[in-house]
C-alpha positions, 0 to 999 in steps of 0.5 A: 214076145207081144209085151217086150217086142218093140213097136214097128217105126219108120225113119226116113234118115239114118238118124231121123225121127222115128215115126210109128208106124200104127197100122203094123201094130198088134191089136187084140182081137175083138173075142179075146177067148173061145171056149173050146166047146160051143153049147150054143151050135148044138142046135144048128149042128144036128139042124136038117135045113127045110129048104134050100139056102145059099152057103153064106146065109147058112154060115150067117144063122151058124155066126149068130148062133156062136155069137149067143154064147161068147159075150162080147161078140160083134160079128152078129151084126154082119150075120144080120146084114147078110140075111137081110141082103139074101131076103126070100121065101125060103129063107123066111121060112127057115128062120120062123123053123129054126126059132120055133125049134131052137132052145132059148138058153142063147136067146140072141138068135131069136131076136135076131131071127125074128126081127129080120123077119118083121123087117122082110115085108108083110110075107115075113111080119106075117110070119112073124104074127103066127109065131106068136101062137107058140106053145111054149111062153119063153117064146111067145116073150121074144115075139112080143118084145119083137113086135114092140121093137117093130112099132108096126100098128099091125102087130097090135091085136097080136100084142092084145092077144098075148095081153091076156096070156096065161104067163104073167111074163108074156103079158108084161112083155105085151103090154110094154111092146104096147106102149111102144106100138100105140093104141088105135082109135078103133080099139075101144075094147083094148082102151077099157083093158089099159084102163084097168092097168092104169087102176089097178097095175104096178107102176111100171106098167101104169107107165106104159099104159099111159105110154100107149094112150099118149101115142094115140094123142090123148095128152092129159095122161102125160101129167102122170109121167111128168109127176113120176119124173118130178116127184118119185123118188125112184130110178128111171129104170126101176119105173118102167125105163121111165127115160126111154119112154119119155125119149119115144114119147119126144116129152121134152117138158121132162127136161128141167125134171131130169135137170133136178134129178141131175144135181141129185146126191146120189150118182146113179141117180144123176146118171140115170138122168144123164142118160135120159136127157141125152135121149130126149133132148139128143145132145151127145154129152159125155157124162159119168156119175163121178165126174167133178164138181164143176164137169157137173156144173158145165153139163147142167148148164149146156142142158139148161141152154138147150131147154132155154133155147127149145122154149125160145123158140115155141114162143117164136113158132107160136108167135107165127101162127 
């Protein structure tokens, strides 16, 4: 019946125009398909509350947990609101219990429940901090991501502490969120430590080492990025997410880099820069790697206007000083 049933129309004469009517319309569902059985609930089914919660909210920690499980879902989004609006110290105390005892086979809740409670105020980032002492590392992983999403400078000894974790993982984590928080003047013993990454560390975290020390203001570290853009013949995202980086970083002497890696041969080279010039330079292209030979041309151009233009006008702002 959905695939041969006429379309809903409405005629104001008897032989008039038929104009669809849109809204009546079947559309299809955000999940298309359920499983019958959710793994993901549980853990919230069999869950004792340690305190005392409004319904809504707990109906809000079930959605987020189902979310985990069927991809594409959307309604995590709500759930987040809603805890945020139901802020209190019951409930931030719930939230560090359930993800300190939650497993992590559906990793989106922990996420969720950790970023609301750096976002509750320095009751629940404190919180958040002591859930950084957790025993097992999967979890000690989420809190570092966390606290770099946060960019909080007071997360930075915790992320220090995880950077000398036992897991290899979790240090990894720390030192990307590092990069994202930014050191501190006064942490001269975490300089000598990102030093010692910027030596001896793989590339992507050479990368973030020199994400960090930009963000305290030492610019000499960002001819290193701009030789990685120009010169490597790598990914963006194999370094690092070298494009997201240089988007936090607001490095627009990037763009006529990522213009040349843009009339690359390849398509996932020139999508990856496309990617990385809309994030820095905040133009809103529509962009595919497979576009013709003259779309191609046309988004060149419209980035080599901007860039002309950003030079223009630091002469104009130089010219006023």
């Amino acid at each position: 019946g959905r695939i041969f049933a006429p379309k809903p129309v409405l005629r104001l004469e008897k032989d008039g125009a038929a104009v669809p009517i849109v809204s009546l319309e079947k559309r299809r569902p955000i999940n298309e398909w359920k499983p019958n059985f959710i793994r993901a609930l549980d853990f919230i089914r069999k869950y004792e509350w340690p305190h005392p919660l409004p319904g809504s909210v707990q109906h809000a920690i079930w959605e987020i947990e189902e979310c985990g499980e069927i991809a594409g879902s959307l309604s995590w989004r709500n759930a987040e609101i809603i805890l945020h609006d139901f802020d209190s110290n019951e409930l931030r105390r719930t939230l560090a219990d359930v993800f300190y005892n939650r497993p992590e086979d559906y990793p989106l809740g922990s996420e969720i429940y950790l970023r609301t409670l750096g976002r509750s105020g320095p009751g629940g980032f404190a919180e958040l901090l002591e859930l950084a002492k957790h025993p097992i590392s999967r979890k000690r992983r989420v809190v570092a991501a966390t606290l770099g999403e946060l960019r909080n400078p007071e997360g930075l000894r915790t992320l220090l502490e995880l950077l000398e974790d036992e897991d290899p993982d979790v240090r990894r984590a720390a030192l990307r969120a590092i990069g994202k928080v930014g050191l501190l003047d006064q942490e001269a013993s975490a300089s000598s430590v990102l030093d010692g990454y910027l030596q001896t560390g793989e590339l992507s975290e050479k990368v973030w080492a020199a994400q960090a020390f930009i963000k305290r203001g030492d610019a000499s570290h960002e001819k290193f990025l701009l030789a990685l853009v120009k010169d490597e013949p790598r990914l963006l995202t194999d370094m690092g997410e070298l494009g997201e980086v240089l988007a936090d970083l607001k490095l627009e002497e990037s763009v006529p880099y990522l213009i040349a890696r843009l009339k690359s041969e390849k398509p996932e080279f020139r999508a990856d820069a496309a990617e990385a010039l809309g994030k820095v330079t905040g133009l809103n292209l529509e962009y595919q790697s497979m576009d013709t030979e003259d779309q191609r041309r046309n988004t060149i151009k419209a980035y080599q206007r901007w860039w002309d233009d950003r030079k223009r006008g630091r002469r104009l702002e130089a010219a006023d000083r």
